[in-house]
C-alpha positions as CSV (number, residue, x, y, z in Angstrom):
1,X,-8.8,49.2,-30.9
2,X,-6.1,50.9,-33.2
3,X,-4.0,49.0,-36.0
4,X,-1.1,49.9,-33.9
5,X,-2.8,48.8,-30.8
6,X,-3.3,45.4,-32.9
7,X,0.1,44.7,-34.2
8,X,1.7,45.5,-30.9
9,X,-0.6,42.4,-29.4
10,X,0.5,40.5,-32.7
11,X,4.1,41.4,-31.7
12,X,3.9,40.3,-28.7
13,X,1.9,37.1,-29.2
14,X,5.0,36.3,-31.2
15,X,7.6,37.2,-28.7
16,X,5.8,34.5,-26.5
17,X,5.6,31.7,-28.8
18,X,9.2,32.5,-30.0
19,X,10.6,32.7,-26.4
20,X,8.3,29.0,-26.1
21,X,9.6,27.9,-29.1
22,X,13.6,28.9,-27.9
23,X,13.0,27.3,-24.1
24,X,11.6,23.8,-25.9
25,X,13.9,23.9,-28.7
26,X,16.5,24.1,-26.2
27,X,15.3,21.1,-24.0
28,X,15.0,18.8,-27.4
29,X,18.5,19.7,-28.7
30,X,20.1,18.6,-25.3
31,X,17.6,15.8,-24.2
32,X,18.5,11.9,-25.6
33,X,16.9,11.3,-28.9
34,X,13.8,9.0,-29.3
35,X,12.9,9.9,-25.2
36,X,9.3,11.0,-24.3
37,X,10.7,14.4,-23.2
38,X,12.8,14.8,-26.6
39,X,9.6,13.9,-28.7
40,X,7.4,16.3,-26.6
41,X,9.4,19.3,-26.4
42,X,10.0,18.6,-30.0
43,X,6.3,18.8,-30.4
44,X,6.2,22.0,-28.5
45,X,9.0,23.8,-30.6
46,X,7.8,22.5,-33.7
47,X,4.1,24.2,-33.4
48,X,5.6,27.3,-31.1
49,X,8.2,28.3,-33.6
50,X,5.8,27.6,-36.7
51,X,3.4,30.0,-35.7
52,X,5.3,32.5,-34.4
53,X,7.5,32.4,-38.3
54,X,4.0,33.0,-39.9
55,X,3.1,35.8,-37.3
56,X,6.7,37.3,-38.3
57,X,5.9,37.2,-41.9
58,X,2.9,39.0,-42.0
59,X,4.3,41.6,-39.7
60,X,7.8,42.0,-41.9
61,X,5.5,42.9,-44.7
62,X,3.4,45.5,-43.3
63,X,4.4,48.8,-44.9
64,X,5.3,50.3,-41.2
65,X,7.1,47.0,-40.4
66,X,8.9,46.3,-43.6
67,X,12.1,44.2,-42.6
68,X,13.7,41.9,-45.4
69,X,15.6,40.2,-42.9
70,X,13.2,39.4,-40.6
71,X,11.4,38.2,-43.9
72,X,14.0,36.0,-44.8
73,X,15.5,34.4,-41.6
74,X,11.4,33.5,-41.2
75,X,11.0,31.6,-44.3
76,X,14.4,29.7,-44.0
77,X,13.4,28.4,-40.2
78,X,9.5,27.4,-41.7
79,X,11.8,25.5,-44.4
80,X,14.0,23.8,-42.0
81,X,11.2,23.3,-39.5
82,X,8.9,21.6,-42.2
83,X,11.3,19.5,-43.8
84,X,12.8,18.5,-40.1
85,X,9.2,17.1,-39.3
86,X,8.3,15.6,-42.4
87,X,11.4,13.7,-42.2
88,X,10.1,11.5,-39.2
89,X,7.6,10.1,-41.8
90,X,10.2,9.0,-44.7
91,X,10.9,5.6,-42.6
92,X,7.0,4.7,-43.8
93,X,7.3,2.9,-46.9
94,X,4.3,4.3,-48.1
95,X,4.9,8.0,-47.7
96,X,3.7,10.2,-50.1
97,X,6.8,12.8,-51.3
98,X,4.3,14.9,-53.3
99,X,4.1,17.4,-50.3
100,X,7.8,17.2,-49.6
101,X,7.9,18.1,-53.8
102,X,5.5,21.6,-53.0
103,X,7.4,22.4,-50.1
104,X,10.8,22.6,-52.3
105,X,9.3,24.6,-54.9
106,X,7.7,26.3,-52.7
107,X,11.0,27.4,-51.6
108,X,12.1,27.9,-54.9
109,X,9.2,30.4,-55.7
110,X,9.6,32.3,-52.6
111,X,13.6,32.5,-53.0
112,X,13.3,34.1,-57.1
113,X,10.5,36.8,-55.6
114,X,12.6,37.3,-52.8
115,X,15.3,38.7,-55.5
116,X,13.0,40.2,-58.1
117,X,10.7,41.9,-56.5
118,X,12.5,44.9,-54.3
119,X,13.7,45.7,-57.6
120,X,10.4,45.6,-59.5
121,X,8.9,47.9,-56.5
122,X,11.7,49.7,-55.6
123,X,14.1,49.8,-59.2
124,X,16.7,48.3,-56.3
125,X,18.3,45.2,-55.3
126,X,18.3,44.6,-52.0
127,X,21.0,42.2,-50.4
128,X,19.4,40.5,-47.7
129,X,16.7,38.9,-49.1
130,X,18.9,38.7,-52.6
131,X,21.3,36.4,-50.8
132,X,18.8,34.6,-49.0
133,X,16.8,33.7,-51.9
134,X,19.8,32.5,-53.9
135,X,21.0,30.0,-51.0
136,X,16.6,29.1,-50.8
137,X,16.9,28.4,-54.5
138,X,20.1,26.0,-53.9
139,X,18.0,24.6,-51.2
140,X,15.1,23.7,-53.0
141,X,17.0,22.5,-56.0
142,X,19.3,20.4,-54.4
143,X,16.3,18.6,-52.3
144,X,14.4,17.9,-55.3
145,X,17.1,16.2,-56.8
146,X,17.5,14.1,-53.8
147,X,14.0,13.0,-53.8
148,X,14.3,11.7,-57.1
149,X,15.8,8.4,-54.9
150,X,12.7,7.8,-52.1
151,X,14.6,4.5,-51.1
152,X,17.9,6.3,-50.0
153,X,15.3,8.9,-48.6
154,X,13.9,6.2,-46.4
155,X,16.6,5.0,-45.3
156,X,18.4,8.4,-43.8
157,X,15.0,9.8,-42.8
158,X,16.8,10.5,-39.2
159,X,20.0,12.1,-40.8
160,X,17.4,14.7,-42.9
161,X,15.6,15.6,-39.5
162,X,18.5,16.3,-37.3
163,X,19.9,18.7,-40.1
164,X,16.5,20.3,-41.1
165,X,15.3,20.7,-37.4
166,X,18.6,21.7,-36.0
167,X,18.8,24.1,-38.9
168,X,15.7,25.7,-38.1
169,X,16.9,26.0,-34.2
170,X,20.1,27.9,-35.6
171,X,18.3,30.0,-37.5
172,X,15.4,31.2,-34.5
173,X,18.8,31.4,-31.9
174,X,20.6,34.1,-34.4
175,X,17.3,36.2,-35.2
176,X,16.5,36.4,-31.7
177,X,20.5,37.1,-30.8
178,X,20.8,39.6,-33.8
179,X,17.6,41.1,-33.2
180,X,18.4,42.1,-29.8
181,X,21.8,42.7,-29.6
182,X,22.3,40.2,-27.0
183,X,26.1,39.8,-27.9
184,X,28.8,41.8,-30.1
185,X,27.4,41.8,-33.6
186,X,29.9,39.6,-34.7
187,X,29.1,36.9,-32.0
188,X,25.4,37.3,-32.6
189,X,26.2,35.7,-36.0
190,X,29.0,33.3,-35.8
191,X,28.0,31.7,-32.2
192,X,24.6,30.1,-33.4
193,X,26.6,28.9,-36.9
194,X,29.5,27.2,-35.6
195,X,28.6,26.0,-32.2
196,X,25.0,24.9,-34.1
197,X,27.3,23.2,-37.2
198,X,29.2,21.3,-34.5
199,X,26.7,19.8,-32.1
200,X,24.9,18.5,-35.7
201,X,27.9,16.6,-36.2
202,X,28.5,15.2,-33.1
203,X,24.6,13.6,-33.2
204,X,25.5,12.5,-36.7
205,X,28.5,10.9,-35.2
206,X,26.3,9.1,-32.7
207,X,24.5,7.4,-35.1
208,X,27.2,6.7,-37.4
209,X,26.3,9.2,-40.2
210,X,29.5,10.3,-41.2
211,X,30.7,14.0,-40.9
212,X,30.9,14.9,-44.8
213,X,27.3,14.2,-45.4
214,X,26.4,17.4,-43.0
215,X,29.7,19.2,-44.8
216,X,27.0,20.8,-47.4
217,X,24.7,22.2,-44.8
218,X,27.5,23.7,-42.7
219,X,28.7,25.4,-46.0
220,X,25.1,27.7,-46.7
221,X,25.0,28.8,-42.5
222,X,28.9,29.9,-42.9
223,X,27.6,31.4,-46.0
224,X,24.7,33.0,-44.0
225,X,26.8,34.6,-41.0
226,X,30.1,35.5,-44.1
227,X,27.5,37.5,-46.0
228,X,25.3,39.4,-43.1
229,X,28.4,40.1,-40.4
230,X,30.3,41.8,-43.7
231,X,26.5,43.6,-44.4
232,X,26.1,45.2,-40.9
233,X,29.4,46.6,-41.2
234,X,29.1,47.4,-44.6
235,X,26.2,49.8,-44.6
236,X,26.0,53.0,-46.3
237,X,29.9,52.8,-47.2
238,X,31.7,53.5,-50.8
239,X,32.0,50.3,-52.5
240,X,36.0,49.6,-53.0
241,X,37.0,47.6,-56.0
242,X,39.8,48.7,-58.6
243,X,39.0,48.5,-62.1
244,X,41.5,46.9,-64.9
245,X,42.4,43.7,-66.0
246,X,43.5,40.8,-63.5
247,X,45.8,37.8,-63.7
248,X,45.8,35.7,-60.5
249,X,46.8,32.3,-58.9
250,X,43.9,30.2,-56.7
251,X,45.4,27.5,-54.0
252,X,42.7,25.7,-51.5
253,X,41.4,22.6,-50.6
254,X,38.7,20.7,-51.7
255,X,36.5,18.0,-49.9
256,X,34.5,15.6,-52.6
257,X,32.0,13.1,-52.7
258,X,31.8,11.0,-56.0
259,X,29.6,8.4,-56.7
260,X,30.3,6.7,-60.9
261,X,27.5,4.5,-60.9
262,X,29.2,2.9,-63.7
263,X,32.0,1.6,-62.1
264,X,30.3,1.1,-58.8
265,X,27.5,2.3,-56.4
266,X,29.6,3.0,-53.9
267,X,30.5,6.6,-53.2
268,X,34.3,7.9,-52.7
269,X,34.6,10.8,-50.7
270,X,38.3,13.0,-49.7
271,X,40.3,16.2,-49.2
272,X,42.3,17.1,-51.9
273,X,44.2,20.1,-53.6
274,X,42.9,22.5,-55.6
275,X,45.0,24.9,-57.9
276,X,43.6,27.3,-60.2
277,X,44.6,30.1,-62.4
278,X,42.2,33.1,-63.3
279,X,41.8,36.3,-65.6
280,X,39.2,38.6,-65.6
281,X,38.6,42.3,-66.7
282,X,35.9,44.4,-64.5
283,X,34.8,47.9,-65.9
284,X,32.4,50.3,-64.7
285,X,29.5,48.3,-65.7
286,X,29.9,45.1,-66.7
287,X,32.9,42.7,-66.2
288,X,34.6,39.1,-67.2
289,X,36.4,36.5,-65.3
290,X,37.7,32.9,-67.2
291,X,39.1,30.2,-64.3
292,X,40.8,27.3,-65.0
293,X,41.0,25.0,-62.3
294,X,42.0,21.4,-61.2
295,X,42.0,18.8,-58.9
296,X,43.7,15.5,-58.7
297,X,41.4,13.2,-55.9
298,X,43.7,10.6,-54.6
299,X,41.7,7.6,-53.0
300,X,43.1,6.8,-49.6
301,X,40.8,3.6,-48.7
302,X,42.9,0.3,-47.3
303,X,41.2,-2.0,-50.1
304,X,43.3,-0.5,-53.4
305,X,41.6,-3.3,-55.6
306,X,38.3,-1.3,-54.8
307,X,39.0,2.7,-54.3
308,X,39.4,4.7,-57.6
309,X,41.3,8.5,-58.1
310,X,39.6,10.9,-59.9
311,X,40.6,14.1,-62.2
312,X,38.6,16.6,-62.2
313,X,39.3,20.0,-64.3
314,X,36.9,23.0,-65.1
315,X,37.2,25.9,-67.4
316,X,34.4,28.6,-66.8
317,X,34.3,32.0,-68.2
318,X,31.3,34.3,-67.3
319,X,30.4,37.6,-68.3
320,X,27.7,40.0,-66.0
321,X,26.6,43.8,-66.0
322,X,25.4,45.9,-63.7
323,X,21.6,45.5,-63.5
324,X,21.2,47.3,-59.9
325,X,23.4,48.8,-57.1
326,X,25.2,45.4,-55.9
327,X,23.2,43.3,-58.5
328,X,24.9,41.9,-61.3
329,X,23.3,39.5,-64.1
330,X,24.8,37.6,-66.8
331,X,25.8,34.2,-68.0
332,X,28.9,31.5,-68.4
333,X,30.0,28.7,-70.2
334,X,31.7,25.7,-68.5
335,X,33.7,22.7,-69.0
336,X,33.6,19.9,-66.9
337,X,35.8,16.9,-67.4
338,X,36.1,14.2,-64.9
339,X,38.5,11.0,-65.2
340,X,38.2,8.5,-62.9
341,X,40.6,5.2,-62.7
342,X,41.4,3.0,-59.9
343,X,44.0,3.3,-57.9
344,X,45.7,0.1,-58.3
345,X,45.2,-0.5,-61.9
346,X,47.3,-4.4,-61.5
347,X,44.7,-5.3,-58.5
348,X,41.6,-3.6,-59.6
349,X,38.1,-5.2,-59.7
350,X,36.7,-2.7,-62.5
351,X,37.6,-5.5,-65.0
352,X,35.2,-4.6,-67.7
353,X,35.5,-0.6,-67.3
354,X,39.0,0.6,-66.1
355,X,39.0,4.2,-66.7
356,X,35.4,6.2,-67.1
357,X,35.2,9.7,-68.0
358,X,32.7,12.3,-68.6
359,X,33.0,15.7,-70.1
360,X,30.4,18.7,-70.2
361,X,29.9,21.7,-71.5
362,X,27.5,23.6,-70.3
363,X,25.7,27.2,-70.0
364,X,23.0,28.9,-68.0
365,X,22.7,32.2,-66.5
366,X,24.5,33.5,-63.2
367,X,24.1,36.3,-60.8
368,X,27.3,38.2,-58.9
369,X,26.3,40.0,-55.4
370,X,28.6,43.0,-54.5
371,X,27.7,44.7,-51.5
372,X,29.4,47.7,-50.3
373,X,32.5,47.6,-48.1
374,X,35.5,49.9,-47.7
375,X,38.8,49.9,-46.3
376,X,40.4,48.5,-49.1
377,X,38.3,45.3,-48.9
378,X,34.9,44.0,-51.1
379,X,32.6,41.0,-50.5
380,X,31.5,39.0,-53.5
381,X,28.8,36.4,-53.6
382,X,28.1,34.5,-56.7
383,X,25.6,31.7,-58.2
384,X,25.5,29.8,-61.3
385,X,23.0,27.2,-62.7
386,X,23.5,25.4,-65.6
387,X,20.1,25.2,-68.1
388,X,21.4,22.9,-70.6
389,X,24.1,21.0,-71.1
390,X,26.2,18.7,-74.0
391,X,27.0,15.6,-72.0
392,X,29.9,13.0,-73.3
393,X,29.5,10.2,-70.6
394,X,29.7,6.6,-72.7
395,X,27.9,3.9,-70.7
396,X,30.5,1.2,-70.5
397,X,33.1,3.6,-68.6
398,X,35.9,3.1,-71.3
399,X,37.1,6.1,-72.9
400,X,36.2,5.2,-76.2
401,X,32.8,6.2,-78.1
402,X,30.7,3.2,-78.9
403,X,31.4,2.7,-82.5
404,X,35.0,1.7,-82.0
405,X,33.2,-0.6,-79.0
406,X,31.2,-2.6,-81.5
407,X,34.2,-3.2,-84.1
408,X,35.9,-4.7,-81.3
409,X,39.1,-2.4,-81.7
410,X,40.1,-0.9,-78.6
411,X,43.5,0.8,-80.1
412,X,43.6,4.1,-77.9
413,X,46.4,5.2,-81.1
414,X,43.2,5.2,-83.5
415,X,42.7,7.7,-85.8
416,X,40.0,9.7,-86.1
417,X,39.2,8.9,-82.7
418,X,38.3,12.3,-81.1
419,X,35.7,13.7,-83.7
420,X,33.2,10.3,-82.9
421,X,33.7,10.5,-79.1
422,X,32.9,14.0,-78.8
423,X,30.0,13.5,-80.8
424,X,29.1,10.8,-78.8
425,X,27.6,13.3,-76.7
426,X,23.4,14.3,-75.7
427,X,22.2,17.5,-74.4
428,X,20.4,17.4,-71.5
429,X,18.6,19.6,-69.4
430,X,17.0,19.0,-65.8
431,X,17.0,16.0,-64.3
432,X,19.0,14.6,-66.5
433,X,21.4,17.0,-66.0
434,X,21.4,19.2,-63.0
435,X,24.2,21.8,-61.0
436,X,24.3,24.3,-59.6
437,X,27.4,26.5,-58.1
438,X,27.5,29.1,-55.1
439,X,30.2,31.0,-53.7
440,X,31.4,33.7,-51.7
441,X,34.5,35.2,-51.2
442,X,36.4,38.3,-49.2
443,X,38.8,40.8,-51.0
444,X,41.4,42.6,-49.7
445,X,43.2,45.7,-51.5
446,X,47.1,46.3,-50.1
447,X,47.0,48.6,-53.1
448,X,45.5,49.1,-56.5
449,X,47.7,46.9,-57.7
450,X,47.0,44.2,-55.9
451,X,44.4,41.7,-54.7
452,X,44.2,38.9,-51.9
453,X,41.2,36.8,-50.8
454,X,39.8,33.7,-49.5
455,X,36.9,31.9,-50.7
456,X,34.3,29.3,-50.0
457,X,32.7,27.6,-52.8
458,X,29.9,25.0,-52.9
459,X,29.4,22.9,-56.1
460,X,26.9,19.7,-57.3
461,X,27.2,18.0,-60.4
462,X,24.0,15.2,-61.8
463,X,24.5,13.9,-65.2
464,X,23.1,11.0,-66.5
465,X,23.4,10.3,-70.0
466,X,22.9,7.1,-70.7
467,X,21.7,5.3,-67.6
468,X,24.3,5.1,-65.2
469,X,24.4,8.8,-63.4
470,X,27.8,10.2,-62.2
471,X,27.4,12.6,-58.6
472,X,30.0,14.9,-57.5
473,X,29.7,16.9,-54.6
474,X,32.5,20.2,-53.7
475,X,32.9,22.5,-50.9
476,X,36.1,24.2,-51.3
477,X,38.0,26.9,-49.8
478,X,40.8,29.0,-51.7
479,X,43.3,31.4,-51.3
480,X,43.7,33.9,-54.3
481,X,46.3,36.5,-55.2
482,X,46.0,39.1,-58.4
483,X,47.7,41.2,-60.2
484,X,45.6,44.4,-61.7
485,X,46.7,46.0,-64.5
């Protein structure tokens, strides 16, 4: 028997199991949850589809096979599938998370080779499995930090399986859709994404899991189908992206989700503007981009003695070169400032700490995706992860460094305020201090001159200074118009 012979009965042993894994996946996602039929055709997909990803993985990395994508879209269902299942156990007090831990960095590991390595074999970035292992790393990252609290874990075990699993069912329905052309390719990508996204809510609804809390999952699959519908259209074309300087204006909105343990443990969540300005300057090889944006969070809860508004304002400027066709590397520096106040100050229960705020600064390296597109239109992907930053977050919530607190002055006209409080400051690295910031965006060109686009962005914030940790989670979308000059 021939090594051809062999990986034709491998390929096929897969097609079965994956056709299995499609029909029982199927029957689970439509059956009523918690039946005999839902757990055991749950069973069936779980064990069909997982074998089948690891038959798909060895094959995508045989040198007559090599496929990146088939690679990739394999490692992100064996993710979703694993976590999905390992979720039914969180309900057990006693379970163990050190496996849960692996499986994240795991993902983690797999997600940096996935960038690194085609261009330490190949001297060449490739853009599937670059993008895929950026959104893996944001994955694994932003798990980990949620199993750093087991008993909230516990607690939502059902709302971690219905994303995880249902993920891993999006992902098998688009490889098998894009793999075989069953619809236009633009359907083969969006169908699975959207109609996926919103069946997840609706069973979220049913249990009365709110709709925001799968908001930051539905953000990475849009992500997934933006970046690889622009890709199949965008092979072997001229990349199309003036060079000069740029002044431009950023509009969107902006759904939060902001938890100040200081002032309470309750989390406030909204929509809200965003306005932004930016500048930048791209050259041949390496290019710069400051942004200066803000947001004003207006809490909209009935009960205004116990709802708080927010401010939230960032500067970032990054700077990247050219390290590979469509791979750019660099870093950035960001500040982060975040007021928050209640909305009624006159009825408010935050007696003893009226007005918190916390302001970071912080750096870390960041990595720009440009794949080629022409027509007078570019795609741009970027990430950026924060390795250390100087945290000014006093305890009590009032904006006034502890010194003043212990003289007993609180006289906001003080001099020789400003100096204390922004020394007040630690810096902190992970876990203490955690983020991490994706986005993507589409360009288009009327002219040299000028530049329009829209833009999804994803953004977490952890910092925890001195006990009391502030959360914010971001997914944004923004309009943006340039002027190049």
């Amino acid at each position: 028997m021939t090594l051809f012979i062999i990986i034709r009965f491998i390929i096929l042993i897969h097609a079965i199991l994956g056709g299995l894994s499609l029909i029982s996946g199927t029957i689970a996602f439509l059956s009523n949850k918690g039946k005999k039929i839902h757990t055991l055709s749950g069973k069936i997909f779980y064990y069909s589809l997982g074998i089948s990803i690891l038959i798909s993985l060895m094959v995508a990395i045989m040198p007559a096979h090599y496929n990146p994508f088939l690679f990739s879209i394999g490692v992100f269902s064996l993710y979703f599938i694993l976590i999905g299942r390992r979720a039914i156990n969180y309900k057990n007090p006693n379970h163990n998370f050190l496996t849960d831990r692996l499986i994240h960095c795991i993902l983690i590991l797999t997600g940096t080779s996935m960038i690194i390595m085609p261009y330490i074999l190949n001297s060449s970035f490739n853009l599937v499995s670059g993008i895929f292992g950026i959104i893996g790393i944001s994955f694994g990252i932003k798990n980990l930090l949620i199993l750093r609290q087991p008993s909230t874990l516990k607690s939502q075990w059902l709302r971690v399986h219905i994303i995880h699993i249902s993920g891993g069912y999006i992902a098998a329905i688009s490889a098998f859709l894009v793999v075989n052309q069953v619809f236009m390719p633009l359907l083969n990508w969006f169908l699975p994404s959207i109609t996926g996204t919103a069946a997840i809510i609706y069973f979220l609804r049913k249990i009365q899991i709110k709709k925001y809390q799968v908001f930051s999952m539905s953000i990475p699959l849009i992500m997934l189908t933006f970046i690889f519908t622009h890709q199949i259209k965008a092979q072997n074309e001229i990349l199309y992206e003036p060079l000069g300087r740029e002044v431009g204006i950023r509009l969107g909105v902006s759904k939060t989700r902001m938890q100040d343990n200081r002032l309470s443990a309750r989390t406030f969540y909204n929509w809200s503007p965003k306005y932004g300005i930016q500048i930048g300057n791209r050259k041949t090889n390496n290019q710069s981009r400051t942004r200066i944006d803000f947001t004003y969070i207006k809490g909209h809860k009935k009960d205004k003695s116990f709802t708080i508004n927010s401010i939230l304002s960032q500067v970032n400027y990054s700077y990247q070169y050219q390290a590979a066709d469509g791979l750019w590397i660099g870093g950035f520096f960001n500040n982060f400032t975040l007021i928050n106040f209640p909305k009624s100050f006159a009825m408010a229960m935050f007696t003893n700490n009226i007005i918190s705020y916390t302001m970071i600064q912080s750096i870390g390296p960041g990595l720009g995706f440009y794949p080629s597109k022409k027509n007078n239109s570019a795609f741009v992907g970027n990430i950026e992860i924060p390795l250390l930053g100087y945290v000014v977050q006093p305890i009590y919530g009032h904006p006034y460094p502890e010194n003043f607190l212990k003289e007993g002055t609180f006289n906001p006209t003080r001099e020789g305020m400003t100096i204390p409080m922004l020394k007040s400051g630690k810096f902190l690295s992970v876990p203490a201090f955690s983020s991490i910031k994706l986005e993507v965006g589409l360009f288009y060109y009327p002219n040299p001159d000028y530049k329009l686009g829209i833009e999804i962005q994803g953004e977490m914030v952890n910092a925890n200074a001195n006990g009391k940790s502030v959360r914010i989670l971001s997914n944004d979308v923004i309009l943006s118009a340039g002027y190049i000059y």
